[in-house]
N, CA, C and O atoms as a MOPAC input file, in Angstrom:
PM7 MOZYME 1SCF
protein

 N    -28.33400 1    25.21600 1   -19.86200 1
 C    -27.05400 1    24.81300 1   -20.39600 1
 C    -26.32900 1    23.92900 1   -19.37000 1
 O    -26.37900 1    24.23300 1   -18.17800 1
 N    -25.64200 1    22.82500 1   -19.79700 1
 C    -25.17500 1    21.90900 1   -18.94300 1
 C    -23.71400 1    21.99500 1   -19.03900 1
 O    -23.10600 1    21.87500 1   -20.10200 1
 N    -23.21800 1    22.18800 1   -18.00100 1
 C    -21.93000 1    22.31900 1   -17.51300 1
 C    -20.87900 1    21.00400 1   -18.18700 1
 O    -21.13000 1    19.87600 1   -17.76400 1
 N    -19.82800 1    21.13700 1   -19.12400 1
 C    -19.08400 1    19.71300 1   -19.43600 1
 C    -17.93100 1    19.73100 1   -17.86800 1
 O    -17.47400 1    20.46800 1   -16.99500 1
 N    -17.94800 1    18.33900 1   -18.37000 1
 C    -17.23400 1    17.91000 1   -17.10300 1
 C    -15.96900 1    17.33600 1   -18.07000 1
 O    -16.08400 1    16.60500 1   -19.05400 1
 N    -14.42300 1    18.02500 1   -17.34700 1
 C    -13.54000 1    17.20000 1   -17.69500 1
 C    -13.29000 1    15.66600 1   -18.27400 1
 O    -13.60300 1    14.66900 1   -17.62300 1
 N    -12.84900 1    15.63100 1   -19.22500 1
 C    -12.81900 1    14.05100 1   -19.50800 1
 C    -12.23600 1    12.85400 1   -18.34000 1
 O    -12.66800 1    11.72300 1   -18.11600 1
 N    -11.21600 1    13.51600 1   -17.78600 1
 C    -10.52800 1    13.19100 1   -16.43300 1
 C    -11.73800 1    12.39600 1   -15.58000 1
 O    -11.67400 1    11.23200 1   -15.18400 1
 N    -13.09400 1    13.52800 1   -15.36600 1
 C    -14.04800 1    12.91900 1   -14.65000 1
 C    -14.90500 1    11.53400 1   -14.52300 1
 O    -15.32600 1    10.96300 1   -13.51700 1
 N    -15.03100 1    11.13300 1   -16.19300 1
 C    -16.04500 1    10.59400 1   -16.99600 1
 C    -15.31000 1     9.14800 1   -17.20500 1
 O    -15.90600 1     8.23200 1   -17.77300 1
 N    -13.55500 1     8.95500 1   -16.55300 1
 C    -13.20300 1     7.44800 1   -17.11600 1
 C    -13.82400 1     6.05900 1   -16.58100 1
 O    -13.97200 1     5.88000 1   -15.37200 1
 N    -14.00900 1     5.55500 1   -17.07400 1
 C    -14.25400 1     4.21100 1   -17.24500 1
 C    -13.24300 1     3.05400 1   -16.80400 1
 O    -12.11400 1     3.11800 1   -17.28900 1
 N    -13.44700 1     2.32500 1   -16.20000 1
 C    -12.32500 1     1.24100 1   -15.56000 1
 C    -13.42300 1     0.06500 1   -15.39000 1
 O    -14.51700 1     0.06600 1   -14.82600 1
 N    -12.55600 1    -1.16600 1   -16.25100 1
 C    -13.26400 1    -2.41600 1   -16.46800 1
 C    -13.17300 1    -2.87100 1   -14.90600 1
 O    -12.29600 1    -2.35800 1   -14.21000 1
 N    -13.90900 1    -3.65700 1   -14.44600 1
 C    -13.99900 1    -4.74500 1   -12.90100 1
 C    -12.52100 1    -5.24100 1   -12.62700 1
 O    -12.04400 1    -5.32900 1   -11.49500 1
 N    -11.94600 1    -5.51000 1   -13.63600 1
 C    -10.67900 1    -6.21700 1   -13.24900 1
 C    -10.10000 1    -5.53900 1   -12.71400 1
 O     -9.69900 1    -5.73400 1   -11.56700 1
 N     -9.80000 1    -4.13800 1   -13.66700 1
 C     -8.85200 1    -3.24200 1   -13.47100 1
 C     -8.88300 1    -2.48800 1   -11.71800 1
 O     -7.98500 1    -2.19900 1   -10.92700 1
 N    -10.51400 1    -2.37500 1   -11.66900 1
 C    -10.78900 1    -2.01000 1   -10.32100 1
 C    -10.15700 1    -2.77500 1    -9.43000 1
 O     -9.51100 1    -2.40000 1    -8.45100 1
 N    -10.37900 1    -3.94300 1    -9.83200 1
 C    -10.46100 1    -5.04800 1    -8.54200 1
 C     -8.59700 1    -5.26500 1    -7.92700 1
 O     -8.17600 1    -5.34300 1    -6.77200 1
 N     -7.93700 1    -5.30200 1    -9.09000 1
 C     -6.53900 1    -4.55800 1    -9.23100 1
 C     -6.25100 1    -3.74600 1    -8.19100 1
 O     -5.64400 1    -4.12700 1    -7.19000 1
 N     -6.74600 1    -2.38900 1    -8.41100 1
 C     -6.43100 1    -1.41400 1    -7.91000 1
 C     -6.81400 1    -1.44900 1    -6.33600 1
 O     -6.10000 1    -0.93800 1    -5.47300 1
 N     -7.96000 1    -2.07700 1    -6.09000 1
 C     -8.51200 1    -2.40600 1    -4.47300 1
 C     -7.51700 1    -3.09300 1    -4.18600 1
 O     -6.70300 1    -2.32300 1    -3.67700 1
 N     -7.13700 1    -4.05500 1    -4.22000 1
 C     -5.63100 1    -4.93400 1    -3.96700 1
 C     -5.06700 1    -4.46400 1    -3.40700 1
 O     -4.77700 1    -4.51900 1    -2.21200 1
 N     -4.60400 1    -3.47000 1    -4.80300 1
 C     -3.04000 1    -2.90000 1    -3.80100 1
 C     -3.62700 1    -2.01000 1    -2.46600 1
 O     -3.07000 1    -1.96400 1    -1.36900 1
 N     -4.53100 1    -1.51400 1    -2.73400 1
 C     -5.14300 1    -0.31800 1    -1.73500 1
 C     -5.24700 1    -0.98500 1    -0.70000 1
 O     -4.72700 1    -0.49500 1     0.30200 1
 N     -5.81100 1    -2.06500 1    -0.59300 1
 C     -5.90600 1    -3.33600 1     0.30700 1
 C     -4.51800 1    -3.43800 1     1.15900 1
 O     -4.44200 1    -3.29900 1     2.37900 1
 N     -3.62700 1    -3.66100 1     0.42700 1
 C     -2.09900 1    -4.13700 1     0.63200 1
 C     -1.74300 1    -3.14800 1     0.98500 1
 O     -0.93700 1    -3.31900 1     1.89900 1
 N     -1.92700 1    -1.92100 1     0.71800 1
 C     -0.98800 1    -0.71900 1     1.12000 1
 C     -1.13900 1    -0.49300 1     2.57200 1
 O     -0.29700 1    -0.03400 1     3.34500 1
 N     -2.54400 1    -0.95200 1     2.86500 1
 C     -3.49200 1    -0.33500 1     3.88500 1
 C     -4.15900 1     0.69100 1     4.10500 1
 O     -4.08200 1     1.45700 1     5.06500 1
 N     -4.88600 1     0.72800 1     3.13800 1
 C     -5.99100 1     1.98700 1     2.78200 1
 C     -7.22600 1     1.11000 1     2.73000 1
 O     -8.13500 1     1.78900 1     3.20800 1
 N     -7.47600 1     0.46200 1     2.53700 1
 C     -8.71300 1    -0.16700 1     1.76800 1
 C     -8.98700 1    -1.63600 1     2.91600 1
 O     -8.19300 1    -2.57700 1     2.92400 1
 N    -10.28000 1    -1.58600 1     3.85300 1
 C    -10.26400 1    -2.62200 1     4.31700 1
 C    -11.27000 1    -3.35800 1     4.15400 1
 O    -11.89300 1    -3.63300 1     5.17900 1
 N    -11.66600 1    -3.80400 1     3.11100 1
 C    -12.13900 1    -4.73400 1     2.86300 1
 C    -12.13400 1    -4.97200 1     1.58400 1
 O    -11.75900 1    -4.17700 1     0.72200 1
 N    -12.78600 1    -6.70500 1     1.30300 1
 C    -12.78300 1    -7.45400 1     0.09800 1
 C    -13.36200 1    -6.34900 1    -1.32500 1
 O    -14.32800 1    -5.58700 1    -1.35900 1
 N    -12.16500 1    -6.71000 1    -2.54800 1
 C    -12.27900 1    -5.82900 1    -3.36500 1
 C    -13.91200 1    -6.38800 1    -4.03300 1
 O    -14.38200 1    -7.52600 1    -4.04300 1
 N    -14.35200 1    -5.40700 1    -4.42600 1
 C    -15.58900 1    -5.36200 1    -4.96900 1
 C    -15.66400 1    -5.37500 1    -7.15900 1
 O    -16.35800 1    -6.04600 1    -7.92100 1
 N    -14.63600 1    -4.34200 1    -7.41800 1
 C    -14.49900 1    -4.65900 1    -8.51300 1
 C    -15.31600 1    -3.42700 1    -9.13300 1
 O    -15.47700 1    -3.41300 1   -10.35300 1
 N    -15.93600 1    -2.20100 1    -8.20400 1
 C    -16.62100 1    -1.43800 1    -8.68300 1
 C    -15.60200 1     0.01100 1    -7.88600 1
 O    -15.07200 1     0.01900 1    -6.77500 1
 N    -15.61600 1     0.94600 1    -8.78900 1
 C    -15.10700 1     1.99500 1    -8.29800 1
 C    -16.53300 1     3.17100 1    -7.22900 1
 O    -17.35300 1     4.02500 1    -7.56600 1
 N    -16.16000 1     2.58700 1    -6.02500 1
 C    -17.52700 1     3.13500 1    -5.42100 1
 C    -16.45900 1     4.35600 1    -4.00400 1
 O    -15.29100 1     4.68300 1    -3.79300 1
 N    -17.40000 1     4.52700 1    -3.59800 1
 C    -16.62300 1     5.87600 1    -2.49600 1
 C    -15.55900 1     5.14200 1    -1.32800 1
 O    -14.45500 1     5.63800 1    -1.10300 1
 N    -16.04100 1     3.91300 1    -0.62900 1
 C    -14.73600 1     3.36000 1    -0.08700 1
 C    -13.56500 1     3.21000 1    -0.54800 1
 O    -12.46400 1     3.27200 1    -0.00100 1
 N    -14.11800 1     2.85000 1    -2.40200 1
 C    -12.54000 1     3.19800 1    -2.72800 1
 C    -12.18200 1     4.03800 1    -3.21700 1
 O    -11.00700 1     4.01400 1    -3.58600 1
 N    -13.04100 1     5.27400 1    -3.49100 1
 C    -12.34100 1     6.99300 1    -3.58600 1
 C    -11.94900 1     7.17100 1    -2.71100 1
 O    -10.90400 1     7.81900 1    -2.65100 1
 N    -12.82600 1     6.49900 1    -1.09000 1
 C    -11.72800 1     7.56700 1    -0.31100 1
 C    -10.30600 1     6.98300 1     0.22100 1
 O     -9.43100 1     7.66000 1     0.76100 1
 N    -10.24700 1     5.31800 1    -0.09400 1
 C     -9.16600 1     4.94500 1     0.01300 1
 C     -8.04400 1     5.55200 1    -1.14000 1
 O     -6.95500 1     4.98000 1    -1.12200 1
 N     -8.13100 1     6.11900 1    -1.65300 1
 C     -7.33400 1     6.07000 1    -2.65500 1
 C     -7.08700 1     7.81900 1    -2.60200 1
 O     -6.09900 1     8.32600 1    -3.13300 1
 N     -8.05000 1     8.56500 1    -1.94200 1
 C     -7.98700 1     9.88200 1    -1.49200 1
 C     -6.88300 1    10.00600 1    -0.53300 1
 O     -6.04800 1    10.91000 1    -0.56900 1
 N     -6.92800 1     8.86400 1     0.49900 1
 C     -6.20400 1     9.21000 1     1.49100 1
 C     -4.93900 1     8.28700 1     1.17300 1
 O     -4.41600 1     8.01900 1     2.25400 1
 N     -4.27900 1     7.72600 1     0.17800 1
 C     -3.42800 1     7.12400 1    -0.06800 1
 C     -2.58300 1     8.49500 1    -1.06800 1
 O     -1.40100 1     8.79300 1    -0.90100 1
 N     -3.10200 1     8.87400 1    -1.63500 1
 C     -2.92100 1    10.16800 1    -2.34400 1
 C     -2.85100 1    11.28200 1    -1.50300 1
 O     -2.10200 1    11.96200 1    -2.20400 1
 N     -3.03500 1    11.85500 1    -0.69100 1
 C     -3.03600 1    12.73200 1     0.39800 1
 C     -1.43200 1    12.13400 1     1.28900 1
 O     -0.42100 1    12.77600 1     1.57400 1
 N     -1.67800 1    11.09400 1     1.45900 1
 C     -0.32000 1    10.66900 1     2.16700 1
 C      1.26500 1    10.05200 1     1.46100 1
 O      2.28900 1     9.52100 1     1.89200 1
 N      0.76800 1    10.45700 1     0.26400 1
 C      2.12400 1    10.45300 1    -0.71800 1
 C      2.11500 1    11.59900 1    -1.17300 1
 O      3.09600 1    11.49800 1    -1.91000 1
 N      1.68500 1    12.84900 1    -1.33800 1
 C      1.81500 1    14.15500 1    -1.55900 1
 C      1.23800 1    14.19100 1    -3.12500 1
 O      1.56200 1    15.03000 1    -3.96500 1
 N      0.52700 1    13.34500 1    -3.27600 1
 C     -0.22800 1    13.76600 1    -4.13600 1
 C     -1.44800 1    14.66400 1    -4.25000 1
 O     -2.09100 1    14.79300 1    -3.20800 1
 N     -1.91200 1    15.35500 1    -5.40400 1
 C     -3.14900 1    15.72000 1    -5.86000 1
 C     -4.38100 1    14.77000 1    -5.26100 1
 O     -4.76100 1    13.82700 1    -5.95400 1
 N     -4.93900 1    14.99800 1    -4.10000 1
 C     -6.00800 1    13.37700 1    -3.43200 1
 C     -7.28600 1    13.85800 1    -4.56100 1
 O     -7.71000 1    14.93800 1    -4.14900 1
 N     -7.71900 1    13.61900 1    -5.28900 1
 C     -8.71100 1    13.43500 1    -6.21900 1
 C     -9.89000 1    12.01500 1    -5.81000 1
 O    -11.11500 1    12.07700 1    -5.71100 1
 N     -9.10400 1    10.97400 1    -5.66000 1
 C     -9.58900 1     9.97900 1    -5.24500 1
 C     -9.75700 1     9.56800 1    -6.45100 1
 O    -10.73900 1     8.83200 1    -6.35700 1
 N     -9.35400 1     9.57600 1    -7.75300 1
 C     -9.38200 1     8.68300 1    -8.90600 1
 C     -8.05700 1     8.16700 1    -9.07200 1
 O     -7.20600 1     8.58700 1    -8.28700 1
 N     -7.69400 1     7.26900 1   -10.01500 1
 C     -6.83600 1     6.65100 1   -10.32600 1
 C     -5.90800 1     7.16600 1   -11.41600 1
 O     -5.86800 1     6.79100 1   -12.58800 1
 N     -5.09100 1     8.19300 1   -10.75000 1
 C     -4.39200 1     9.05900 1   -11.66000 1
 C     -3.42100 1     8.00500 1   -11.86600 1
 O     -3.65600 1     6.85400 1   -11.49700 1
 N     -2.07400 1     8.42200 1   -12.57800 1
 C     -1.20000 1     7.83100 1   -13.57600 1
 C      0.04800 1     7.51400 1   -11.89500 1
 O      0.31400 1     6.39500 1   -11.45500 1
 N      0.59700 1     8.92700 1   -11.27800 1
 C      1.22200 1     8.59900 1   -10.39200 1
 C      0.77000 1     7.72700 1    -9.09000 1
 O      1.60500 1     7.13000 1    -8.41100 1
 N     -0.72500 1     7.70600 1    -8.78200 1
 C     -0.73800 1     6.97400 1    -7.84100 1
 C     -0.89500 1     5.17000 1    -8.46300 1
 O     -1.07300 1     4.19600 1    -7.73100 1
 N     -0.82600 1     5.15900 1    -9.28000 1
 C     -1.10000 1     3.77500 1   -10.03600 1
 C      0.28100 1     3.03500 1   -10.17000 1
 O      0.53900 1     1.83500 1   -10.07600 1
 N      1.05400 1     4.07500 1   -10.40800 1
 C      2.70100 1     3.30100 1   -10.67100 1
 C      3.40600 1     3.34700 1    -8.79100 1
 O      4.35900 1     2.69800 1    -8.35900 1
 N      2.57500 1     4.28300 1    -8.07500 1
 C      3.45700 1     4.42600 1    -7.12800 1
 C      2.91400 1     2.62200 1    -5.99600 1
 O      3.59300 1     1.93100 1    -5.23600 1
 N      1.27800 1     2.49400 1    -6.50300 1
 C      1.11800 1     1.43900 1    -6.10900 1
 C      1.28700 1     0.08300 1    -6.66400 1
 O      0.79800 1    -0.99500 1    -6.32800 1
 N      2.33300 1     0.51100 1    -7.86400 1
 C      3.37300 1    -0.54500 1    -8.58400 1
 C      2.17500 1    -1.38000 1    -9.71800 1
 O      2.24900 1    -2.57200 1   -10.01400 1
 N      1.36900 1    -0.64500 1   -10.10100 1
 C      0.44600 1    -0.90500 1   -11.22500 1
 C      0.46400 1    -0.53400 1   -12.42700 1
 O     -0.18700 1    -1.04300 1   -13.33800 1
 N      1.41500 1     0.62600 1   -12.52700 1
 C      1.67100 1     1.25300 1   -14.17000 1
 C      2.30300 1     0.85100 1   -14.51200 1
 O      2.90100 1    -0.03600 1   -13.90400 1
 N      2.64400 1     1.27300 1   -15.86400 1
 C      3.31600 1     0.55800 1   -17.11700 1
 C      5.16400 1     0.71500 1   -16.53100 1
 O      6.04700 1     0.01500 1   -17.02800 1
 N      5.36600 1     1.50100 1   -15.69800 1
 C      6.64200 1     0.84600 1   -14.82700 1
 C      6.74700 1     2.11100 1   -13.75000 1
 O      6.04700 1     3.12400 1   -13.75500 1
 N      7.98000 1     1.71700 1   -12.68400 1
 C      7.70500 1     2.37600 1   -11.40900 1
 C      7.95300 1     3.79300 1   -11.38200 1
 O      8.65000 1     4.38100 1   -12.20900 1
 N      7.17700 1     4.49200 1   -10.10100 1
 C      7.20100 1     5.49100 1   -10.33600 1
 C      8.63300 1     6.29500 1   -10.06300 1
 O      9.15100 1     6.02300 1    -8.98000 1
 N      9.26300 1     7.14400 1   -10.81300 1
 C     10.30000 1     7.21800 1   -10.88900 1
 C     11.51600 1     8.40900 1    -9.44600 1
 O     11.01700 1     9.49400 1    -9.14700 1
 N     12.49800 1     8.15100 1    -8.97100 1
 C     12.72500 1     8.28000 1    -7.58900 1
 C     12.54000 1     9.56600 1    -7.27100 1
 O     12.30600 1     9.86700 1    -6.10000 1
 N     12.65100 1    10.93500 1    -8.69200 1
 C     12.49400 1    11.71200 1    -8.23600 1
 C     11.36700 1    12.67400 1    -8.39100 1
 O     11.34200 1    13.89100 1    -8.20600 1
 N     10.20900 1    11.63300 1    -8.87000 1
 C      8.51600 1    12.09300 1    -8.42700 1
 C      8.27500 1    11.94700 1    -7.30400 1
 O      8.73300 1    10.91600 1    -6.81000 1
 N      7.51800 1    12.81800 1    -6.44800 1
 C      6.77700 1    12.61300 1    -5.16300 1
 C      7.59700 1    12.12600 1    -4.40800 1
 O      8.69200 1    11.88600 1    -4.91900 1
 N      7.36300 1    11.70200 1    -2.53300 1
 C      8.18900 1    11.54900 1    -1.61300 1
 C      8.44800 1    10.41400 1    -1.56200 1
 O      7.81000 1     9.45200 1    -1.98700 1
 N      9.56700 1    10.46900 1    -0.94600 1
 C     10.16200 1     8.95200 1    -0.67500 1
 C      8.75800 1     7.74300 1    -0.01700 1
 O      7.82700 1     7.98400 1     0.75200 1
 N      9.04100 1     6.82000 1    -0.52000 1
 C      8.20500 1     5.85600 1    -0.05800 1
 C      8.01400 1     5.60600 1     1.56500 1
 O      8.99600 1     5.03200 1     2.03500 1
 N      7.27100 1     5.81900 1     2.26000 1
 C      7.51600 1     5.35000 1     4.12000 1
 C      7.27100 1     3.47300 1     3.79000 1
 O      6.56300 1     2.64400 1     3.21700 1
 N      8.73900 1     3.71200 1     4.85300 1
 C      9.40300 1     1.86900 1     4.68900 1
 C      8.10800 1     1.11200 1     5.07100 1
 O      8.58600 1    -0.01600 1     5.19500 1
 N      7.08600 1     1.00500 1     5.28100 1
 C      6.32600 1     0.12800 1     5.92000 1
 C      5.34800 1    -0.50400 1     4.36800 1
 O      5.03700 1    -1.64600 1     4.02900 1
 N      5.08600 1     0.93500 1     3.69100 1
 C      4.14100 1     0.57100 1     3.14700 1
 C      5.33900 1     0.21000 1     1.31700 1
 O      4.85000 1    -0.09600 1     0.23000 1
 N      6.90400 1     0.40400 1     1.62100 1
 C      7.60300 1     0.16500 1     0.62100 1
 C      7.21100 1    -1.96400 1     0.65400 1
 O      6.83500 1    -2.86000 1    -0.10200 1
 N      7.68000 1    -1.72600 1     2.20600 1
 C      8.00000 1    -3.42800 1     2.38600 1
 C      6.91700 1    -4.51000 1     1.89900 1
 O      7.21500 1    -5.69300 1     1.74000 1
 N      5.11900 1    -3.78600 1     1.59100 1
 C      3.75900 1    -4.26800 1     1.80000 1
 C      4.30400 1    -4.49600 1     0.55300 1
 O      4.76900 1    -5.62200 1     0.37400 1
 N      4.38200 1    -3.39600 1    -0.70300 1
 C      5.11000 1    -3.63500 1    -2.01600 1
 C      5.37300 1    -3.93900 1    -2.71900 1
 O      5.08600 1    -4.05800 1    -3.91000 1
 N      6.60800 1    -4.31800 1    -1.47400 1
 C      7.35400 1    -5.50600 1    -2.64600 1
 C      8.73300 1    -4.57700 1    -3.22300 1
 O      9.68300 1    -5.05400 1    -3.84300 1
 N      8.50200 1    -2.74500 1    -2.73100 1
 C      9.02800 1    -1.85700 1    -3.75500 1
 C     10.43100 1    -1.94000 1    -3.65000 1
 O     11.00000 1    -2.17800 1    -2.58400 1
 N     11.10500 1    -1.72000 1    -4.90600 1
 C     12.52300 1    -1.91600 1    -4.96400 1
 C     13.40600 1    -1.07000 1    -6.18100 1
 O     12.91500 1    -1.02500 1    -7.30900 1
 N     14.36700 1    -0.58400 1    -5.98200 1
 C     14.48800 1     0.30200 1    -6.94900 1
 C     14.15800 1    -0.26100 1    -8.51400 1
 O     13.58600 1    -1.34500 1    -8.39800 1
 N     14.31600 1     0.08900 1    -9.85600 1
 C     14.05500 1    -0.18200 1   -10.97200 1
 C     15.80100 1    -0.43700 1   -11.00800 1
 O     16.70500 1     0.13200 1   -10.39600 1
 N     15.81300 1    -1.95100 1   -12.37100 1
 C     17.03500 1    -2.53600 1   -12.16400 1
 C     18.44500 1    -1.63000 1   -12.81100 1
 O     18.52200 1    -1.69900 1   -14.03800 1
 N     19.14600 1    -1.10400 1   -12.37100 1
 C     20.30700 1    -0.52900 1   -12.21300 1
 C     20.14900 1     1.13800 1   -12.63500 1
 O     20.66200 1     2.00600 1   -13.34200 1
 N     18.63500 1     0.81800 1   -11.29100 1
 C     18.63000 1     2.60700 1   -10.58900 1
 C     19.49400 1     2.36600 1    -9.20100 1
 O     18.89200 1     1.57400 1    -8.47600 1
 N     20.89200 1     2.88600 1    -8.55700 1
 C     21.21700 1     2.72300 1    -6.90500 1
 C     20.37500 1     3.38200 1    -6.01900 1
 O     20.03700 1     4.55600 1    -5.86900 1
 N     20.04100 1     1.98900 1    -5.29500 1
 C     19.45600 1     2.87200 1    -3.68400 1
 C     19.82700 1     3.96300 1    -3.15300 1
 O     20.96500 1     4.14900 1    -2.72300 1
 N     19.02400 1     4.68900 1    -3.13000 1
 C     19.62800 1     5.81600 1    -1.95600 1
 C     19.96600 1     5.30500 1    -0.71300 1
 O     21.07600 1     5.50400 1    -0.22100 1
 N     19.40200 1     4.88600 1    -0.35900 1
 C     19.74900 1     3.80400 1     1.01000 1
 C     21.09600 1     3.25700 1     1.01700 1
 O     21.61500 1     3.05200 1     2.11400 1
 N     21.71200 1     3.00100 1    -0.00300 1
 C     22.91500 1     2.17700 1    -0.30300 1
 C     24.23600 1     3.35000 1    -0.19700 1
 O     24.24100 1     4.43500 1    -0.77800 1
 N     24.97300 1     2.99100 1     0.40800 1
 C     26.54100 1     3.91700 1    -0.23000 1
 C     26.86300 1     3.67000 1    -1.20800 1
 O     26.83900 1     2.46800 1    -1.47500 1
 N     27.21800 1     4.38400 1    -2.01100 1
 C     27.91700 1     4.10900 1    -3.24600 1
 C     29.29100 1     3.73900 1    -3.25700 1
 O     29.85300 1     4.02400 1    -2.19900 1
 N     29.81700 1     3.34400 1    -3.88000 1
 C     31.26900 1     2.84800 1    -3.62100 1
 C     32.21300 1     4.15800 1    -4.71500 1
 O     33.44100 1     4.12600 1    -4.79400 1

């Protein structure tokens, strides 16, 4: 009898989408080298340890929060999921609040 494996396990991601996702991993500074376009273990474990260092679940797949947090989902990840962004890898980014969310950073008036 053969064990099923979560559907979670079994997804599928076209070359683009990969090649996408190496990018940012690239940009974040997880990922050092030229994207390939194939989801292979350099970039599980980049994406393990990008997930590990945002307090995520490190799976090393391309869950929903690490996808928006690397500003790839269908919009950003929102301020009060997971930890604050560390400024270095906000600035790589680009990241900026969503338009008329206030900075925490900012005083309010």
């Amino acid at each position: 009898m053969h064990k099923k494996q979560p559907p979670w396990t079994r997804q599928h991601l076209e070359a683009d989408r990969v090649t996408e996702i190496q990018r940012a991993l690239g940009q974040a500074g997880y990922l050092h080298r030229e994207p390939t376009g194939q989801w292979d273990e350099p970039t599980r474990e980049a994406m393990r340890r990008y997930q590990a260092d945002n307090n995520f679940g490190a799976t090393g797949l391309p869950d929903a929060k690490s996808l928006m947090k690397l500003g790839l989902g269908p919009h950003p990840l929102p301020v009060d999921v997971g930890p604050p962004a560390r400024p270095a890898a906000a600035a790589i980014l680009g990241a900026s609040p969503p338009s008329g969310t206030p900075s925490q950073a900012r005083p309010q008036p």
